[in-house]
Every structure is written in C-alpha cells, then in structure tokens.
C-alpha positions in Angstrom: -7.2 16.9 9.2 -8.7 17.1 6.0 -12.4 15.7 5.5 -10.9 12.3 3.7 -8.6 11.7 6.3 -11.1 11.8 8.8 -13.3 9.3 7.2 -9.9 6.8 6.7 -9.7 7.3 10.4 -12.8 6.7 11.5 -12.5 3.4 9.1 -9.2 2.1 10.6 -10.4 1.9 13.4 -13.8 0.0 12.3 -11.3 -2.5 10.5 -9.2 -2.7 13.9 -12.4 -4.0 15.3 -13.1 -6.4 12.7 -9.3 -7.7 12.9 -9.5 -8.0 16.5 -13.3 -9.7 16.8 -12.0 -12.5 13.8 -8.9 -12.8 15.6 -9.9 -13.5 19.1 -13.4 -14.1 18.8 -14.3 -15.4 15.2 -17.3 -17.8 16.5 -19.4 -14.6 17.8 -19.9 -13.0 14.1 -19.6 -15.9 12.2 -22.7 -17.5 13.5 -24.6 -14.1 13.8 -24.2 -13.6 10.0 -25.6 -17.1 9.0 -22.2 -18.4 8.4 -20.8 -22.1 9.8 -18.1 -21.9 12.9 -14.8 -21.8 12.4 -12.6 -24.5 13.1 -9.4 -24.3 11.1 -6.6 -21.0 11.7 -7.3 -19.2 8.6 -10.2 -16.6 9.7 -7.6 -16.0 12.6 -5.2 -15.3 9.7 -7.4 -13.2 7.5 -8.2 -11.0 11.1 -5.0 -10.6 11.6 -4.3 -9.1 8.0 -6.9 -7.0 8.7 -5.3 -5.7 11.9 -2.6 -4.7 9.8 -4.2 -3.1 6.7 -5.9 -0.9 9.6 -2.4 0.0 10.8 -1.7 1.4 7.3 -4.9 3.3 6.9 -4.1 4.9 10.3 -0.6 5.9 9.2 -2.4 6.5 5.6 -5.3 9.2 8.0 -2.7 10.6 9.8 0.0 11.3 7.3 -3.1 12.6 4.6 -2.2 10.6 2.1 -4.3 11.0 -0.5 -3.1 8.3 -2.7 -4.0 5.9 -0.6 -7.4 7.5 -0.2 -8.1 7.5 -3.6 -7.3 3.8 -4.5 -8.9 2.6 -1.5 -12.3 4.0 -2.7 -12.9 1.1 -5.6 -10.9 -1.6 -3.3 -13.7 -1.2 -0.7 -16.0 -1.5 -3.5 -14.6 -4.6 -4.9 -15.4 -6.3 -1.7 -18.9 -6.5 -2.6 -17.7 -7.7 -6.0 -15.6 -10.3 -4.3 -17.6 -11.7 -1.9 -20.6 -12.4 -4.5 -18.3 -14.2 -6.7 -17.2 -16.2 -3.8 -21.1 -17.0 -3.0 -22.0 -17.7 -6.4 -18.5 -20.1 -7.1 -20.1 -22.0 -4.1 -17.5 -21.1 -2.1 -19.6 -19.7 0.8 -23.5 -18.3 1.7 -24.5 -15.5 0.1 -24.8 -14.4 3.6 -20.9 -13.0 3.3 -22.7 -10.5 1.7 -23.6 -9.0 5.3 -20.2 -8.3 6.3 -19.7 -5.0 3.4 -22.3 -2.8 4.2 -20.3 -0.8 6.6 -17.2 -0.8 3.8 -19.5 0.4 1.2 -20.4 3.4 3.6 -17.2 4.0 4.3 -16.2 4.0 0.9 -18.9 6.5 -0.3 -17.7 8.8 2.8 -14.6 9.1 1.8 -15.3 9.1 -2.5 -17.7 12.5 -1.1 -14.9 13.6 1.0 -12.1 13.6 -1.5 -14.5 15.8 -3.5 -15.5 18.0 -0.8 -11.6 18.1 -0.3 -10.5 19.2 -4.0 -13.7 21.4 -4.4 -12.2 23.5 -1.2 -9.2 23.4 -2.5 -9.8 24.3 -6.5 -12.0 27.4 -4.4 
C-alpha cells in the first residue's frame, strides 16, 4: 500500500467515526464544540453522507486510486473555506471552525504523501 493510500485509510476510517457519532449520537459533539443541540433530522442526514463518502475513500485506499487522492487534497481544504463562510453569512458559530482541524491534517498527510509517492517513483 502506497504512502497516500495509507493516509486515505487511516482518514476513512476517521470520517466513519464522524458519520457514525452525527448519526447516532449528534447531541455529544455538538454541545462539546460550542454549537446548539440538534433537534431537526438533517445532522443525522449530513452523518449519514459522511458514512458514505468514507465508504468511497476506503474503496478509493484500497484500490490506490490516486485520482481520488489527489482531488481530495483541496476538497478537505475547502472545508475550512466553507465553514468560515458559513460563520461569517451568520449561518452558524464560528465555533464550526473546530470540527477541520483533523481534515486539514489529514489533508497535509496525504498532499506529503502523494509527493513522497512520485518522488519514489520518478527515482
């Protein structure tokens, strides 16, 4: 398994966890983070899309699928985009803003892997 594969795995199953906790158990982080309850089905909805976006990275890990490597590097980034535009439209705290951490580390680890990966190669 190449060095970018392994970091997609590793974050699969990261955003497996994430599906499941907003899924099942939304009120735990919500409230943790500075952000109100939820009351309505949509975080429920949003956790289970992210259940199956990690279903795709594994598959993506497994099969080392690079493509999918490589655009997922500025998506991940984007969240960080995304999420302050949501704060600053007044759409939510700017404590949202504690949830990407853990995808911008992810995202570096795999940007360094795929280079690691092509420097090995191109050697």
């Amino acid at each position: 398994m190449t060095a970018a594969a392994r970091s997609i795995l590793v974050y699969s199953i990261y955003v497996f966890g994430l599906g499941a906790v907003l899924t099942l158990v939304p009120n735990i982080p919500l409230p943790i983070f500075g952000l109100p309850q939820a009351t309505e089905v949509w975080i429920r909805v949003a956790g289970m899309t992210v259940i199956f976006l990690s279903i795709f990275y594994f598959v993506a890990a497994r099969s080392d699928y690079r493509a999918i490597f490589m655009v997922s590097v500025p998506i991940r980034f984007a969240v960080v985009v995304f999420f302050a535009a949501f704060a600053a439209a007044g759409f939510t705290s700017w404590n949202i803003l504690l949830f990407t951490p853990l995808d911008v580390l992810f995202a570096i680890w795999t940007w360094l892997s795929l280079r690691k990966d092509a420097a090995a190669v191109a050697a």
